[in-house]
C-alpha positions as CSV (number, residue, x, y, z in Angstrom):
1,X,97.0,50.6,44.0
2,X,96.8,53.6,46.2
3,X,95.1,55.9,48.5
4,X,92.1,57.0,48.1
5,X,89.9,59.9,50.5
6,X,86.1,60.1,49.4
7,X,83.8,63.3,50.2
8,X,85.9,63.6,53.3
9,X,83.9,65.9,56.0
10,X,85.1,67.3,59.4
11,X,83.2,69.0,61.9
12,X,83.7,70.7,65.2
13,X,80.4,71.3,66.7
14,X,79.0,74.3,64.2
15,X,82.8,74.5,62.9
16,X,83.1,72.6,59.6
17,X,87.1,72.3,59.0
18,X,87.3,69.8,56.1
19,X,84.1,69.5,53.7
20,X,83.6,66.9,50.9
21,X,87.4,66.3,50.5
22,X,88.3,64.0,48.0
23,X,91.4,62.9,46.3
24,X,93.2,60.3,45.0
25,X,97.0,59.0,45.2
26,X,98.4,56.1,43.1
27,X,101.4,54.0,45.0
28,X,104.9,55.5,43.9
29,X,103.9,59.0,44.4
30,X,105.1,62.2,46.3
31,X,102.0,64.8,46.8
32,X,103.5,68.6,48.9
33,X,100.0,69.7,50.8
34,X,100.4,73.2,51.2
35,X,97.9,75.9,53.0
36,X,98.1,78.7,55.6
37,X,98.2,78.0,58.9
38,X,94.9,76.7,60.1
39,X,93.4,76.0,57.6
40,X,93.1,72.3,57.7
41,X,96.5,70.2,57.4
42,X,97.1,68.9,60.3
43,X,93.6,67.9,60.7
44,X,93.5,65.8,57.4
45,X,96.6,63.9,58.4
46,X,94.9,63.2,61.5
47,X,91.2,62.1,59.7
48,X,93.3,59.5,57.5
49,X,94.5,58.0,60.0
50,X,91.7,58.1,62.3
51,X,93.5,59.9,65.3
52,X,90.0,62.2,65.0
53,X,86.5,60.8,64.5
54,X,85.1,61.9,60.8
55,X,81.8,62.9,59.9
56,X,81.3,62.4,56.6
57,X,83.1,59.9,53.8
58,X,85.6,57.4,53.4
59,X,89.2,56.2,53.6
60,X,90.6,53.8,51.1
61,X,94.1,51.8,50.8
62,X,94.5,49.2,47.8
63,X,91.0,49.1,47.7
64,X,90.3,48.9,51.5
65,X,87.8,51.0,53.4
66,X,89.2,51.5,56.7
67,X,86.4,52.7,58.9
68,X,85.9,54.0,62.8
69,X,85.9,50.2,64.1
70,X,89.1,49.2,66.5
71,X,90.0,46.2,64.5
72,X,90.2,48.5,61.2
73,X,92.2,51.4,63.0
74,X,94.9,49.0,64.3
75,X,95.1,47.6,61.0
76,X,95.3,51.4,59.6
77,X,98.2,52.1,61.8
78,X,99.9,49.0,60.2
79,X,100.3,50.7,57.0
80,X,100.3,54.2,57.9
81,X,102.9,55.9,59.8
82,X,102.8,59.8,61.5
83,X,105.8,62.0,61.5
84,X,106.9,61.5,65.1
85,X,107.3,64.8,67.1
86,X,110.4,66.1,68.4
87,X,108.5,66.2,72.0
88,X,108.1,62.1,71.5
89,X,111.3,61.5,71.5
90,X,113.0,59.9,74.9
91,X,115.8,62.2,76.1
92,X,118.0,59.4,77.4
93,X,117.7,57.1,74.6
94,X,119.5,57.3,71.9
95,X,118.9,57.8,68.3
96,X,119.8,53.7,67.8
97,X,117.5,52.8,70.3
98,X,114.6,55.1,68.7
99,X,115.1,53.5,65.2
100,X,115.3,50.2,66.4
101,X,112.1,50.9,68.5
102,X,110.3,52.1,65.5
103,X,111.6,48.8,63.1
104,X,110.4,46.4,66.0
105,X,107.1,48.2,66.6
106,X,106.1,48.2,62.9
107,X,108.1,44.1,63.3
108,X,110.4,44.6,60.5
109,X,113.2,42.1,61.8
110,X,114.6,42.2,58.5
111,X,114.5,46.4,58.3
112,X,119.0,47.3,58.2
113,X,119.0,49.8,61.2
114,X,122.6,50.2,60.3
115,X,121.9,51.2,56.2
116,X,119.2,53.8,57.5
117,X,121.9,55.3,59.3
118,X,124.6,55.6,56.8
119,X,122.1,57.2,54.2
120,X,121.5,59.9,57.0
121,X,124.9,60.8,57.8
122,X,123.9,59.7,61.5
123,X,126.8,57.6,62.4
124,X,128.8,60.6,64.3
125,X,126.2,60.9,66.8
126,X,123.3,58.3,66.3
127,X,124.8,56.0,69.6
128,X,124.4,59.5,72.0
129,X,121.5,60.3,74.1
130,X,118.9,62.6,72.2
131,X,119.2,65.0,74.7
132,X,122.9,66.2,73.4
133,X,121.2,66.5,69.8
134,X,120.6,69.7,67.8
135,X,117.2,70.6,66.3
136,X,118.7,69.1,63.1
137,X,120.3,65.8,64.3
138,X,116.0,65.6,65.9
139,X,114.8,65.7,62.7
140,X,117.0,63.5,61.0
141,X,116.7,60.9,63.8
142,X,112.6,61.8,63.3
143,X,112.7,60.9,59.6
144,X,115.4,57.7,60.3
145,X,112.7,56.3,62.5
146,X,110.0,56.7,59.7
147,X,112.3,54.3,57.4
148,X,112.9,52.2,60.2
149,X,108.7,51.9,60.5
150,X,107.9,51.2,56.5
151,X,105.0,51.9,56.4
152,X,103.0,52.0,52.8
153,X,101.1,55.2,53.3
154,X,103.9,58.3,55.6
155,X,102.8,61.4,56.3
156,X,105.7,63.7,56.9
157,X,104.8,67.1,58.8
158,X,107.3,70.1,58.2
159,X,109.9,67.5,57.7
160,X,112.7,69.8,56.5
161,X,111.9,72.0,59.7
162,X,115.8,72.3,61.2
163,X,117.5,71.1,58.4
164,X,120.5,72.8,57.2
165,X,120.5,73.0,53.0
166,X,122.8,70.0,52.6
167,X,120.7,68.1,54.8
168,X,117.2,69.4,52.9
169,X,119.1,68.1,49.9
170,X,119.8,65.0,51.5
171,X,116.5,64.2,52.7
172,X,115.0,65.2,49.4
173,X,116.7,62.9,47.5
174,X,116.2,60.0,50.1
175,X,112.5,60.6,49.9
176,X,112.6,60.3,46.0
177,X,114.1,57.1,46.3
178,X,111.7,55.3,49.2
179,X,108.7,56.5,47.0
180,X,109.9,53.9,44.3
181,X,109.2,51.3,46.9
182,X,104.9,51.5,46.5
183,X,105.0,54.2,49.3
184,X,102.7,57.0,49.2
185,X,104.3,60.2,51.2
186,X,102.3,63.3,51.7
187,X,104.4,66.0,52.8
188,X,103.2,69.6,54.4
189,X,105.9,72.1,54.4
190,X,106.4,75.6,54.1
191,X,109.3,75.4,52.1
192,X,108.0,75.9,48.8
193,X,110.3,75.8,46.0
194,X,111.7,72.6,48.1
195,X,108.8,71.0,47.0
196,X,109.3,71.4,43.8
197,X,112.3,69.0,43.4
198,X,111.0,65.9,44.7
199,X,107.2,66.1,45.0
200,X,104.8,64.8,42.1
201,X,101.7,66.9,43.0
202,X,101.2,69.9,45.1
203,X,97.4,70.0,46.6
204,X,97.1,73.3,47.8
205,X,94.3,73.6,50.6
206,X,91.7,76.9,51.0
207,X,87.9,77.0,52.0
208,X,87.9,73.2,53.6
209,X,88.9,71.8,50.5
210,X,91.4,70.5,48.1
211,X,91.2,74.0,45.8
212,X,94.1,73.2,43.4
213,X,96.2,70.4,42.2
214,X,99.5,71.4,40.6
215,X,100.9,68.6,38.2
216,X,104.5,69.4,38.0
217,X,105.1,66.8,35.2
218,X,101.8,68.2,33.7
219,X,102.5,72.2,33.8
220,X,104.5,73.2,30.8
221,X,103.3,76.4,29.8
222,X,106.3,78.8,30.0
223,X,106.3,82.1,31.5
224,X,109.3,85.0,32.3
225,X,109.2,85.4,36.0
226,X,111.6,88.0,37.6
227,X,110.8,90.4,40.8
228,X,110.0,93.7,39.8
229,X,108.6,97.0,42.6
230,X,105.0,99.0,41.9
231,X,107.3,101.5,39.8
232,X,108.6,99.3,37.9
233,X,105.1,96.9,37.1
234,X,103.9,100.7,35.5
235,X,106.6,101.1,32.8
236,X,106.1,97.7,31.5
237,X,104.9,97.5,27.7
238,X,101.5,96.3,26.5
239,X,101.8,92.4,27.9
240,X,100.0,89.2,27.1
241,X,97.0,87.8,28.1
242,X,97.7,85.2,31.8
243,X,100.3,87.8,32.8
244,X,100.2,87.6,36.3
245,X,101.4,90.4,39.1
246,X,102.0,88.4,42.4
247,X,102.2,89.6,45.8
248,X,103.4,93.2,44.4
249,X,106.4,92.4,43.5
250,X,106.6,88.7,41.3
251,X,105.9,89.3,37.7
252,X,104.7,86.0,35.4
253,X,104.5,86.7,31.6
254,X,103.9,84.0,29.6
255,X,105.5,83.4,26.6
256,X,103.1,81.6,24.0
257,X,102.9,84.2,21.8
258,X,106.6,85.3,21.7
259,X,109.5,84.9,19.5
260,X,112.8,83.7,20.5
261,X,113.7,87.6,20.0
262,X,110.8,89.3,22.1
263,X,111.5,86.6,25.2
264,X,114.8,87.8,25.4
265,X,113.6,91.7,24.8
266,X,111.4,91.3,28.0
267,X,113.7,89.7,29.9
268,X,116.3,92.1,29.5
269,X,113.1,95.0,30.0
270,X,112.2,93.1,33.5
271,X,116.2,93.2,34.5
272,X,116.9,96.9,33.4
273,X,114.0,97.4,35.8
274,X,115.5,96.1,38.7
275,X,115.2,92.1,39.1
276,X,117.3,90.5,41.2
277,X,116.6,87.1,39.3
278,X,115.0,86.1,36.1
279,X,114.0,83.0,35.0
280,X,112.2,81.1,32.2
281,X,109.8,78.1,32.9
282,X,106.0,77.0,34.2
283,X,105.1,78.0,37.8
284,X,106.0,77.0,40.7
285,X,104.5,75.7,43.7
286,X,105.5,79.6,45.1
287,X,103.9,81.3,42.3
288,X,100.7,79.3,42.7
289,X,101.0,79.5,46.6
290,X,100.9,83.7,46.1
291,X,97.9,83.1,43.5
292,X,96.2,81.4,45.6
293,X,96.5,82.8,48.7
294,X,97.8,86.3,48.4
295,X,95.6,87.2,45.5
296,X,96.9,88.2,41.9
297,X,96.8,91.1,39.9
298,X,96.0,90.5,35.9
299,X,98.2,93.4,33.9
300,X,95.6,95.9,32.7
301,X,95.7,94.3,29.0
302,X,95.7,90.9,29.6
């Protein structure tokens, strides 16, 4: 059924961090949650699962409301699990132990500690002490002991953090598949064009809200994006209404209006002028992360 967060408010004295927040997340889903520092992730993780007292609004799993009563927070943490921090882990334990202590506190007897590891690539070092582990080898171990817990609803905090680009891969793909067991998994990284290969939706936070959803099986509209300097941006032709100027140096044109024949004439304009890359297709979670937060320039004709 899914998760649902309903006019969701969070208050710090006179500090409002979170106001009138709502969303929701059918089961088999992958949602990227994406903001600036400070602005509010950490602390929404914390209100769904009730690590911080809310002011305002509700939380709501298969049609449950979970609200600020003890019996309802155990049962929350039943079905919800936290991505454990590195500083958690027990430096003379090893990574067996941890994922074994994370299958037996969620009491999944019949949870293969054993598969978990093979998936992970852990099996070189998984019987070790944690304390001979590299940042990597944490994280993996971190995310092995998420499996191991099972939970319905995970939320996975700068989960690539560490992970080398086979590894990112790995984990990537290994997330794509758990979500086809009914799990909902809301991920906040800072790798952005990461995101865009496994997650669904990409909520992007900014003034204590949910200010943007990005569908990416919903987003077709085609645009030429390339990286282009000030210099360049002034020698460009009249251009099409939506063309967007990113961050000073990201160029979005879109194409609606083109013919096979002019697509190729500006792309061949943008690289003569100096991109690095060029590339056809909708935007990206980067492209909408710049919009949003760094402000966007329309071109002077659009």
């Amino acid at each position: 059924m899914g998760l649902e967060v309903k006019n969701l408010t969070i208050s710090y004295g006179t500090n409002t961090v979170l106001k009138d927040v709502s969303f929701k997340i059918p089961d088999n889903t992958i949602i990227g949650l994406v903001a600036p520092n400070g602005t509010g992730k950490t602390t929404l993780f914390n209100a769904i699962i009730r690590f911080i007292p809310i002011n305002e609004g509700e939380i709501i799993i298969d049609g449950q409301a979970y609200r600020n009563t003890t019996e309802d927070v155990k049962a929350l943490h039943k079905i919800v699990t936290f991505f454990p921090d590195q500083a958690e882990l027990y430096e003379d334990f090893s990574g067996y132990e941890h994922i074994e202590m994370y299958r037996d506190l969620w009491k999944n007897k019949g949870t293969d500690v054993q598969n978990i590891i093979d998936r992970l690539n852990m099996d070189g070092y998984v019987r070790d002490k944690v304390k001979t582990y590299s940042l990597g080898m944490r994280q993996r171990l971190c995310f092995a002991m998420m499996i191991a817990a099972d939970t319905k609803v995970m939320f996975m905090d700068e989960i690539m953090n560490g992970l080398d680009p086979v590894n990112v891969e790995l984990v990537s793909g290994i997330l794509q598949e758990i979500k086809q067991e009914g799990k909902i998994i809301i991920v906040a990284s800072h790798l952005l064009e990461n995101l865009d290969d496994y997650a669904d939706q990409i909520f992007f936070l900014n003034d204590k809200a949910i200010y943007y959803t990005y569908d990416r099986h919903k987003e077709k509209r085609e645009y030429i994006k390339g990286y282009i300097s000030e210099a360049g941006y002034g020698k460009l032709p009249e251009l099409p209404k939506g063309t967007l100027y990113l961050n000073n140096d990201r160029i979005c044109i879109p194409t609606d209006t083109f013919s096979e024949q002019e697509k190729f004439s500006v792309l061949s304009k943008i690289q003569a002028l100096g991109s690095s890359s060029v590339s056809l297709g909708p935007l990206g979670t980067n492209e909408h992360y710049l919009r949003i937060y760094k402000g966007e320039r329309n071109h002077e004709n659009a």
